[in-house]
C-alpha positions in Angstrom: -58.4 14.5 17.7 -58.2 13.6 13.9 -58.1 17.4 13.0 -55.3 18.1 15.5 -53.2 15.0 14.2 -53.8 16.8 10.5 -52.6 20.1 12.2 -49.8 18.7 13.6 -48.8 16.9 10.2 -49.1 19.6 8.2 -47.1 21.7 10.1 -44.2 19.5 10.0 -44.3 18.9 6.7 -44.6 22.0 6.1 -41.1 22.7 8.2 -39.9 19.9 6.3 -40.6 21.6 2.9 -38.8 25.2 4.2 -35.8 23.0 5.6 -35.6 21.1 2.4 -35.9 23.7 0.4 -33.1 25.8 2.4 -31.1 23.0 2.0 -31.6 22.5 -1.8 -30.6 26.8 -1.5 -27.6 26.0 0.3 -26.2 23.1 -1.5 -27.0 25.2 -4.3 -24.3 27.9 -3.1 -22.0 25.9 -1.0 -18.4 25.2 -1.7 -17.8 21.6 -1.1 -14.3 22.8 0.1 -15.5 25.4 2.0 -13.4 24.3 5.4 -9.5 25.5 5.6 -7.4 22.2 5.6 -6.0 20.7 8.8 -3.5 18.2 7.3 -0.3 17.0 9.1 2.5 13.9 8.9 0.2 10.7 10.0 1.1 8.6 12.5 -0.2 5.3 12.0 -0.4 1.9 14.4 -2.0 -0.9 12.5 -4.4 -2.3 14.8 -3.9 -5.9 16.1 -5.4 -9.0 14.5 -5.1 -7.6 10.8 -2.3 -9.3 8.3 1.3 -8.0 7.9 0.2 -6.9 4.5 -2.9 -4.4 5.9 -2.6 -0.9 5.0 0.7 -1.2 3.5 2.0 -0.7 -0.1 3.2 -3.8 -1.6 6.3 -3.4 -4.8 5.6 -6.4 -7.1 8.2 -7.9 -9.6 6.9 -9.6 -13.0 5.7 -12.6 -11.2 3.6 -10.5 -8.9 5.2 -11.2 -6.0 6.5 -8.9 -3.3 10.2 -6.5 -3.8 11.5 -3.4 -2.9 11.2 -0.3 -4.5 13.4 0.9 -7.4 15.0 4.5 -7.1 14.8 7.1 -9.9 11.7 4.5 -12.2 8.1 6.0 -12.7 5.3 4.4 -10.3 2.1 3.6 -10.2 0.4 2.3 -7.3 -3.2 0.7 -7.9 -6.1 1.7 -5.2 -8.6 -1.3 -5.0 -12.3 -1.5 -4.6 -15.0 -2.9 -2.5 -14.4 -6.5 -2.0 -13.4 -9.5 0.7 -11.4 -8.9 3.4 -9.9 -12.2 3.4 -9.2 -11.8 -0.2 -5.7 -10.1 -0.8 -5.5 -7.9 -4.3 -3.1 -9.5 -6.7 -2.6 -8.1 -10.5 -2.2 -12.0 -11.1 -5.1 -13.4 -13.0 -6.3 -16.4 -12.8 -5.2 -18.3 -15.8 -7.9 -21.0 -15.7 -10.6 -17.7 -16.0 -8.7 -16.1 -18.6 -9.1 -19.3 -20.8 -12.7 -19.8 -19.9 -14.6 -20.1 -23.2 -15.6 -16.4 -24.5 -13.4 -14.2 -21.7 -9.9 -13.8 -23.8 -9.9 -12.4 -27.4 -8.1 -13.9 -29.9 -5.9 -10.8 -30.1 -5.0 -11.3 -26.7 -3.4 -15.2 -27.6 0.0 -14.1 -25.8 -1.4 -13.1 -22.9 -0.1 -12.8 -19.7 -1.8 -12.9 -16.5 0.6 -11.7 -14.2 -0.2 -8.1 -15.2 2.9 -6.6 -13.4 4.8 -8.3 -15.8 3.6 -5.6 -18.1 4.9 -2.5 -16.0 7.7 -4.1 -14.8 9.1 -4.6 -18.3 7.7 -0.7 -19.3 10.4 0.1 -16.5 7.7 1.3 -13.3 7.4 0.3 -9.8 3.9 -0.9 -9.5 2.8 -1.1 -6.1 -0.9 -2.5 -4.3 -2.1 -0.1 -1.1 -4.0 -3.2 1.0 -6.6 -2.4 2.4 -8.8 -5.4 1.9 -9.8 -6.1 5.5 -11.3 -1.8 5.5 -13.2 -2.3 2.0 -15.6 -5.7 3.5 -18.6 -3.4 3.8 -21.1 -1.3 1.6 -19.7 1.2 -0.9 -21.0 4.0 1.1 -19.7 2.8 4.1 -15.7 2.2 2.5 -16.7 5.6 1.0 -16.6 7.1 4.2 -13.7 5.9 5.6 -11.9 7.5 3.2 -12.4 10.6 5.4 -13.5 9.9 8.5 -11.4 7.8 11.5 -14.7 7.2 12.9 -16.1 5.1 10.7 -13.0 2.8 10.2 -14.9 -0.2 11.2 -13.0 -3.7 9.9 -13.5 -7.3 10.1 -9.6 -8.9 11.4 -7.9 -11.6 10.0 -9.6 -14.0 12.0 -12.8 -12.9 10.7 -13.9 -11.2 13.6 -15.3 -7.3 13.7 -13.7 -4.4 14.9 -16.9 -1.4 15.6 -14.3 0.9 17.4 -13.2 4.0 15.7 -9.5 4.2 14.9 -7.4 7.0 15.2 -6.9 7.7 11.6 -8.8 7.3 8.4 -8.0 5.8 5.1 -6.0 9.1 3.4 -4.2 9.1 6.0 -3.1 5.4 6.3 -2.1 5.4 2.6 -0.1 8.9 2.9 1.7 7.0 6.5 2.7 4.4 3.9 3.8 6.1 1.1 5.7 8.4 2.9 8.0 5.5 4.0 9.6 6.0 0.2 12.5 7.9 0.3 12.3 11.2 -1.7 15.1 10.5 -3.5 14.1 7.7 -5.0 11.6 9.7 -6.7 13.5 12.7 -8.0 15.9 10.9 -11.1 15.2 9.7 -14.1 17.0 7.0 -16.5 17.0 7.7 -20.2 14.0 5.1 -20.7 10.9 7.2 -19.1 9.7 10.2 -18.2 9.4 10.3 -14.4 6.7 10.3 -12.9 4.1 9.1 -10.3 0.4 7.6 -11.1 -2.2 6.6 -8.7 -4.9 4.1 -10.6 -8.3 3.2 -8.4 -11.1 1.2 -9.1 -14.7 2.1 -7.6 -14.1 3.4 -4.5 -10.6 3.3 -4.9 -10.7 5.8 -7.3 -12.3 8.2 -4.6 -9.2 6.7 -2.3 -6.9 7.7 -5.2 -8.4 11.2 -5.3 -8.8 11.8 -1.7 -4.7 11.0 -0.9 -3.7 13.2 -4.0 -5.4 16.0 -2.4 -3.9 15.5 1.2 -0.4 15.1 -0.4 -1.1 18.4 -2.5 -1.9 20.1 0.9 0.8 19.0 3.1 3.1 20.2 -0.2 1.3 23.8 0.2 2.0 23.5 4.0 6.0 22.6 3.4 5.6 19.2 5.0 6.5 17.4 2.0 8.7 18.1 -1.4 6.6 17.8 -4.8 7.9 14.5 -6.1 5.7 12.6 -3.5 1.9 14.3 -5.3 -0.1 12.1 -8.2 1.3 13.3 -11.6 -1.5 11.2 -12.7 -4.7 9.7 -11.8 -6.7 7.2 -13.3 -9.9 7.1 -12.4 -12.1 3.3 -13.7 -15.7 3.2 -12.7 -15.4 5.7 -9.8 -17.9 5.5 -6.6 -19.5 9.3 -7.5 -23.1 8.3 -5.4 -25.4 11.3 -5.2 -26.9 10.3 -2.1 -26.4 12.8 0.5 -23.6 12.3 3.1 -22.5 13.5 6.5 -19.8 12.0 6.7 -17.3 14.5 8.9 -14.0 14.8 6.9 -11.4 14.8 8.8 -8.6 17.1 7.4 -11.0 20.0 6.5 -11.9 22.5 9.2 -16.1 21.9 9.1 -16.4 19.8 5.8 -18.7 17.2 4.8 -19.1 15.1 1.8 -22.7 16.0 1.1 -22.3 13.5 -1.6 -19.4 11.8 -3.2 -20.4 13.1 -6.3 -20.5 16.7 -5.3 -17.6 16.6 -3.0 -14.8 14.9 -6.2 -16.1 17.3 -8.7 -14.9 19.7 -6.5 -11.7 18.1 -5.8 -10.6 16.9 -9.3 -11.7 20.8 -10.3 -8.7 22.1 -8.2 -6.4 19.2 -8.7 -6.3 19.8 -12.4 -6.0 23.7 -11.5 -2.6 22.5 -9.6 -1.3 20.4 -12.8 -2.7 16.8 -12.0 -3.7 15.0 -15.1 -6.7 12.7 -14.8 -8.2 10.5 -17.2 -11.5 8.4 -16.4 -13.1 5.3 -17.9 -16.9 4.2 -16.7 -18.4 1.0 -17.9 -21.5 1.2 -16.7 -23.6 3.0 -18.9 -26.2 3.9 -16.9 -23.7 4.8 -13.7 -26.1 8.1 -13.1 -29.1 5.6 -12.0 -27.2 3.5 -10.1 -27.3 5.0 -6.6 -31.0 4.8 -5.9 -32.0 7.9 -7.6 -31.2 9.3 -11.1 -28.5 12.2 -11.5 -30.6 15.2 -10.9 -30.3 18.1 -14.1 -30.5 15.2 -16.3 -33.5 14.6 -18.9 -33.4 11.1 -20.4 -34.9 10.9 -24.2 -35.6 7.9 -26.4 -32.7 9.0 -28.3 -29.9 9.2 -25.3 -30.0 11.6 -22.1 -29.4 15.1 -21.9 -26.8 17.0 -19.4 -27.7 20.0 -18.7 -25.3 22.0 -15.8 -27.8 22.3 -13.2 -27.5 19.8 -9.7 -25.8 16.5 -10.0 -25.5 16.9 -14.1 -23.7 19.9 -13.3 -20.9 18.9 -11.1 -20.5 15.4 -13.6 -19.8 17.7 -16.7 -17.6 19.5 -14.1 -16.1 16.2 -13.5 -15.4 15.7 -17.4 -14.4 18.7 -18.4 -11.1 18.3 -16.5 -10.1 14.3 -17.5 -10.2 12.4 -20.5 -13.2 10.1 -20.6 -13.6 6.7 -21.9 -17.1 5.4 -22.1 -15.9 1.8 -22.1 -18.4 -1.2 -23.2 -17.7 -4.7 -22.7 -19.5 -7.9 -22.2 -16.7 -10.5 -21.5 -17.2 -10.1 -17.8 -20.2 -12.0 -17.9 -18.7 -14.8 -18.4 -16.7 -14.6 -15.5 -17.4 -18.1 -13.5 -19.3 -16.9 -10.5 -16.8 -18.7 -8.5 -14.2 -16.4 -9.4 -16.1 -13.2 -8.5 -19.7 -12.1 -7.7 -21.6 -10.4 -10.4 -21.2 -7.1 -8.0 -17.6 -6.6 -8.7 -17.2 -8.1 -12.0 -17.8 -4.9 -14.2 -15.2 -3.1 -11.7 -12.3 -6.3 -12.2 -12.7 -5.8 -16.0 -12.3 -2.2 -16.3 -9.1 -2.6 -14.1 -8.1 -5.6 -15.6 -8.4 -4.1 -19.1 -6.6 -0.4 -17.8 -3.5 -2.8 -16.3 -3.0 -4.6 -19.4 -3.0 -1.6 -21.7 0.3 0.0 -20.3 1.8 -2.3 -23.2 -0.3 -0.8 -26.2 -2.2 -2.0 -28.7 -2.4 -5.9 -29.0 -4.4 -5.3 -32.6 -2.4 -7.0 -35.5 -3.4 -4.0 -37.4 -1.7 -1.6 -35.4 2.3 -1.3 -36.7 4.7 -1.1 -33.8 6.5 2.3 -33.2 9.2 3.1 -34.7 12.3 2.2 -32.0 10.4 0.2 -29.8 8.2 -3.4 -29.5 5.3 -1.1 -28.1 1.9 -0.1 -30.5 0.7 3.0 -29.9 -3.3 3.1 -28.8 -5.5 4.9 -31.5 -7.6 7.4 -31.4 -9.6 6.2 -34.7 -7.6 3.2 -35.6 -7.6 2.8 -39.6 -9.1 6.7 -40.1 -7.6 8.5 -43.3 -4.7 10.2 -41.2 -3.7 8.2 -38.5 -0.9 5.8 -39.4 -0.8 3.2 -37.5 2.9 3.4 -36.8 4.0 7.3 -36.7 0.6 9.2 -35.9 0.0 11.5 -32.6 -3.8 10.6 -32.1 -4.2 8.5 -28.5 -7.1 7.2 -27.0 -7.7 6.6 -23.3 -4.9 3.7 -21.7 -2.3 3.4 -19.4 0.0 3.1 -22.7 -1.0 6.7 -23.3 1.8 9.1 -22.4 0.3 11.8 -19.4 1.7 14.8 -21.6 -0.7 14.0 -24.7 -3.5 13.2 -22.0 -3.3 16.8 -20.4 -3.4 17.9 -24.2 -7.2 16.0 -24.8 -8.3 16.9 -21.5 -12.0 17.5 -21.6 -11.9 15.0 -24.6 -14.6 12.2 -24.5 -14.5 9.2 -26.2 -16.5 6.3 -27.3 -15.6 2.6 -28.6 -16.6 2.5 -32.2 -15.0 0.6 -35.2 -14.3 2.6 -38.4 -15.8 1.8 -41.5 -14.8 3.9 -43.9 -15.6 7.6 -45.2 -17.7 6.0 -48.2 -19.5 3.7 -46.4 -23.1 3.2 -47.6 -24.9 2.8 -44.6 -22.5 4.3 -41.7 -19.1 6.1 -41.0 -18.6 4.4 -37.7 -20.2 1.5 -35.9 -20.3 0.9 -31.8 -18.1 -1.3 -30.7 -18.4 -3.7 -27.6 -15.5 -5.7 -26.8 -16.6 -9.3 -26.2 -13.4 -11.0 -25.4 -10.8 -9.4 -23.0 -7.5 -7.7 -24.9 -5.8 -4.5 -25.4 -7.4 -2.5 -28.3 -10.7 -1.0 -27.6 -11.0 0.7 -31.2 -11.5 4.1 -29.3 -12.9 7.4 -31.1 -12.9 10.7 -29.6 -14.8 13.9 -30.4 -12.1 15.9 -31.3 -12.1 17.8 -35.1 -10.2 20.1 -37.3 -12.0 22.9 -35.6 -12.0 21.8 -32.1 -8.2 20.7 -32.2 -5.4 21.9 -34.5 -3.0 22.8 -31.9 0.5 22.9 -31.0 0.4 22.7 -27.2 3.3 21.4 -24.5 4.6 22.1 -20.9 7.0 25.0 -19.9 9.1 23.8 -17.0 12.2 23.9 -14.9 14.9 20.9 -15.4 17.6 19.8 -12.4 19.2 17.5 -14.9 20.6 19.3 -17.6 21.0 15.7 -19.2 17.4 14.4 -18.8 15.3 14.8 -22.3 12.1 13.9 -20.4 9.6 16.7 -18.8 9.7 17.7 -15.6 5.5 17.0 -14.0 6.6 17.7 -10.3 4.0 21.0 -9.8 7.2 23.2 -8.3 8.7 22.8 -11.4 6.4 23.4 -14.0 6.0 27.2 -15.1 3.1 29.1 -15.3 2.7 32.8 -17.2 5.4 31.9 -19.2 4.8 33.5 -22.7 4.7 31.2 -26.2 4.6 33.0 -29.7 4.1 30.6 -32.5 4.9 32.3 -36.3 3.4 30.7 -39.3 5.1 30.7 -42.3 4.1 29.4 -46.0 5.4 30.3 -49.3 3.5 33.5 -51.1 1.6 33.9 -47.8 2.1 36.5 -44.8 3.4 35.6 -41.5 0.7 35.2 -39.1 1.6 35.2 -35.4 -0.1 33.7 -32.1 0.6 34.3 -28.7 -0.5 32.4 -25.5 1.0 31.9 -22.2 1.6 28.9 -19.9 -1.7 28.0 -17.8 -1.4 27.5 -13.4 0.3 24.1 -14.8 2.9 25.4 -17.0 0.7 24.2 -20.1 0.4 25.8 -23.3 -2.2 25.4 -26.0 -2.7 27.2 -29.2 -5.2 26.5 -31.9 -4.1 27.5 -35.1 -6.9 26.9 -36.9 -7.9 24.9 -40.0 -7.5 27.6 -42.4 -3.4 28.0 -41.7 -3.4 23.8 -42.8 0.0 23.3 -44.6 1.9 25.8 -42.6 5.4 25.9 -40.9 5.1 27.4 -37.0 7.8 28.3 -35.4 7.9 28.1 -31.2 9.7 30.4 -29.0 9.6 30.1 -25.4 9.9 34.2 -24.2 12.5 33.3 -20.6 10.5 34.4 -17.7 14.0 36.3 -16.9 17.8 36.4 -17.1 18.2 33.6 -14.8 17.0 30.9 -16.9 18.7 29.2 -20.3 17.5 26.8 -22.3 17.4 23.7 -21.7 19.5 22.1 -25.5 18.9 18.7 -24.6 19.0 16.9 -27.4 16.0 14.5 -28.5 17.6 11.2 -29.3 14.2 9.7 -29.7 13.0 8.0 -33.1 9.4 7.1 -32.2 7.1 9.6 -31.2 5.5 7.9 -27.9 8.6 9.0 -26.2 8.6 12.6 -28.3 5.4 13.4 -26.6 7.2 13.2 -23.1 10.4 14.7 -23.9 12.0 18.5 -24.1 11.5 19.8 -28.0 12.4 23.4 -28.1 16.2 23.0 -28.0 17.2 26.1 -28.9 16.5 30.1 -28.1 15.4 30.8 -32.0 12.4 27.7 -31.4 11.1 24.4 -33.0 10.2 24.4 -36.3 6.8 22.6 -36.6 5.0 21.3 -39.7 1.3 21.6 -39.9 0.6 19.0 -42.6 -2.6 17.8 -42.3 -5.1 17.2 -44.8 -8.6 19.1 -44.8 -10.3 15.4 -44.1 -8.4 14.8 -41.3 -10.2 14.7 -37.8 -7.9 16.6 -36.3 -3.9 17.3 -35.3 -2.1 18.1 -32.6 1.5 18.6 -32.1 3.1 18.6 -28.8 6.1 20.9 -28.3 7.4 20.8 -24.4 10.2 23.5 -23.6 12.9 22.5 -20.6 14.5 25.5 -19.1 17.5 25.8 -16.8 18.0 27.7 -13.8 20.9 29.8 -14.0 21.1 31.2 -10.4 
């Protein structure tokens, strides 16, 4: 009897091994996105029993309390985590928190808590999606009713539970809601920002975030919906990207299932940023790739750090990287958090997207000079390095202060929170940097050098508004295989000539390389055909946060653009965009 129960064992262990192993084979070879899409309008009934704020998007004013929407401003709408369901989102801190011993810097003394207040002034609709009483559960489980109408369990306003599938899942709730905007209201532009649309989520919001930016990008390819309603930008703090495996059914994909989060977003943010979505990403946790139960497979952890390599989960997180600019973000002030204002759970996750909310207003470092026609101070890449001046230079780091255009131009950029010393410093150039006390400047350093970046990049794109000096992000207007020559000039040297053309995005990057420093390039957009002028808008702008958003070639013989770097200098980028006009 005991030799036939060993039989027996072995053999299904051994079928578990060959099904494993197939498995591991498949995964191997599978595209996460393998199923055609099945997307349509949503029609959406909030259930009974939930409040009148549930799975809507909520406008706030400066005070953080409800409004309407403002045509023809940029938005951002914020996609929150994991938490209570009788506790409703609000970008209004708590003031007795924020002046709890250790939690607010002293750079931050002006503070103020109603973080709208920020936007609002910056000129943006900021809106909340509520879906509190949905996000009450584990992160797996909120995870996977981001896809699935079956597993949109909820707890009701009267704190009672709700088991029963619902019609509709949580992309398609959101998209119900945000479709309610009128179209119009999203196509103009004043002459104070660029327009444009951002979706910011936190933990599994982020995965939200992602998740309804791809839905809107397919009902776009299916005509259901004009361009203006898809994510310009996403910001992505402390994502949910779990590598535990997941059958969870998704909904709008013919035969599709996660497999994991992880696996599944890589593959999404992958072919967002092929379609001209910009994405940057800031983790806090920095150990994130342990933190589901089982390290990050591919990845070999040293005494001096861990190693990525591309295979298995390492693989699809580089994938991840290489298409957003990443902020590994360090701070501590969290911990000091009374536990009566959060649990220890979601306090890394509230400071991230506290942090991200504040920064739309720049800098709050005394050492930072404001720009040059505004109250606004720009957010360093390598605050007090020889070549960045505090007040004029074109090096950002990761914020929602940083304009989207210079983001798409350090994507695949990582950077890391480290003060400068200086270049003659006896024991070290840099030293990390954890910010201990909640503010603005997070003394941010990227990897970028002379070699890696000095480049004169910008979009190509189509403008309606002859009068607008801002680029145009909406994907149907933004031109791809358009060609870009740049000519470098310099006294008693030859002329030395670069081409490139516009990427799926209408983006264009050339690197000129270190040893043309001190050069004069010229940039000339070649007209994809007869049909199309230049768009001579001219660029009123004195400060060059807005520069980086608006048009710059404003003339058929090109901008003229100085490469005047010094050879110590980390790196330099300039950012040339080029409006066209369609004729007929």
């Amino acid at each position: 009897m005991k030799k036939l129960f060993v039989l027996i064992l072995l053999i299904a262990v051994t079928a578990a091994c060959v099904g494993l192993l197939a498995a591991c084979k498949d995964d191997e070879n599978n595209d996460p996105l393998v199923g055609s899409y099945k997307v349509g309008v949503p029609s959406v009934t909030v259930p009974e029993g939930l409040p009148d704020y549930a799975l809507t998007i909520e406008w706030l004013d400066s005070d953080g309390n409800a409004t309407e929407f403002i045509s023809n401003r940029p938005t951002v709408i914020i996609f929150p985590g994991v938490g209570d369901y009788d506790d409703k989102f609000t970008t209004n801190l708590d003031p007795d928190v924020y002046s709890t011993s250790g939690v607010l810097s002293s750079s931050a003394t002006n503070f103020n808590t109603r973080l709208s207040y920020y936007w609002t002034r910056n000129f943006f609709n900021i809106g909340v999606f509520h879906y509190e009483n949905f996000a009450d559960d584990t992160y797996q489980n909120v995870n996977s009713k981001i896809y699935s109408a079956s597993r949109m369990t909820y707890i009701k306003e009267d704190g009672g539970s709700v088991t029963s599938a619902a019609s509709f899942n949580l992309t398609e709730a959101f998209v119900a809601a945000w479709l309610k905007v009128n179209s119009e209201a999203l196509k103009g532009s004043t002459d104070k920002n660029m327009m444009e649309v951002r979706f910011t989520g936190v933990n599994v919001g982020a995965n939200l975030a992602i998740s309804c930016a791809d839905y809107l990008e397919e009902m776009y390819n299916a005509g259901l919906i004009g361009s203006e309603y898809i994510p310009n930008r996403i910001d992505i703090l402390n994502p949910y990207f779990a590598n535990t495996g997941d059958s969870t059914i998704v909904d709008y994909r013919e035969q599709t299932t996660l497999g994991s989060a992880l696996t599944y977003n890589s593959a999404v943010v992958e072919k967002l940023a092929g379609y001209g979505v910009v994405m940057d990403m800031v983790e806090s946790d920095e150990h994130f790739y342990s933190s589901y139960g089982e390290n990050y497979t591919g990845i070999e952890e040293q005494t001096d750090g861990v190693v990525w390599t591309e295979e298995g989960d390492s693989g699809a997180y580089l994938r991840i990287k290489r298409n957003v600019a990443y902020l590994e973000f360090r701070e501590t002030f969290s911990s000091k958090y009374p536990s009566t204002y959060i649990s220890e759970a979601y306090a890394a996750d509230t400071a991230v997207l506290h942090w991200f909310l504040y920064t739309v207003n720049g800098s709050d470092s005394s050492s930072v000079s404001a720009q040059t026609g505004t109250n606004q101070k720009a957010m360093l890449d390598g605050l007090n390095m020889t070549g960045v001046i505090t007040s004029t230079s074109v090096k950002y780091g990761v914020s929602a202060w940083t304009p989207t255009v210079y983001l798409r131009a350090v994507r695949g950029v990582t950077y890391e929170m480290k003060r400068y010393n200086s270049s003659t410093s006896a024991t070290e150039k840099f030293s990390a940097y954890t910010m201990t006390g909640f503010q603005a400047e997070a003394y941010q350093i990227s990897d970028l050098t002379m070699d890696k970046m000095y480049s004169v990049c910008g979009y190509i794109y189509v403008a309606d508004d002859e009068n607008s000096p801002f680029v145009d992000l909406r994907r149907d207007h933004l031109l791809s295989g358009v060609t870009v020559t740049l000519s470098a000039t310099k006294t008693d040297s030859p002329t030395r000539n670069f081409t490139v053309t516009t990427s799926s995005d209408g983006f264009y990057m050339c690197n000129i390389g270190r040893e043309n420093l001190g050069y004069t390039v010229a940039v000339t957009v070649e007209k994809p055909s007869n049909r199309y002028a230049t768009l001579a808008t001219t660029n009123t702008s004195s400060n060059n946060f807005a520069n980086v958003n608006r048009n710059s070639i404003l003339a058929d013989s090109g901008a003229s653009v100085r490469m005047n770097p010094t050879d110590n200098t980390n790196f330099f980028v300039a950012i040339y965009n080029g409006g066209l006009l369609r004729l007929f």
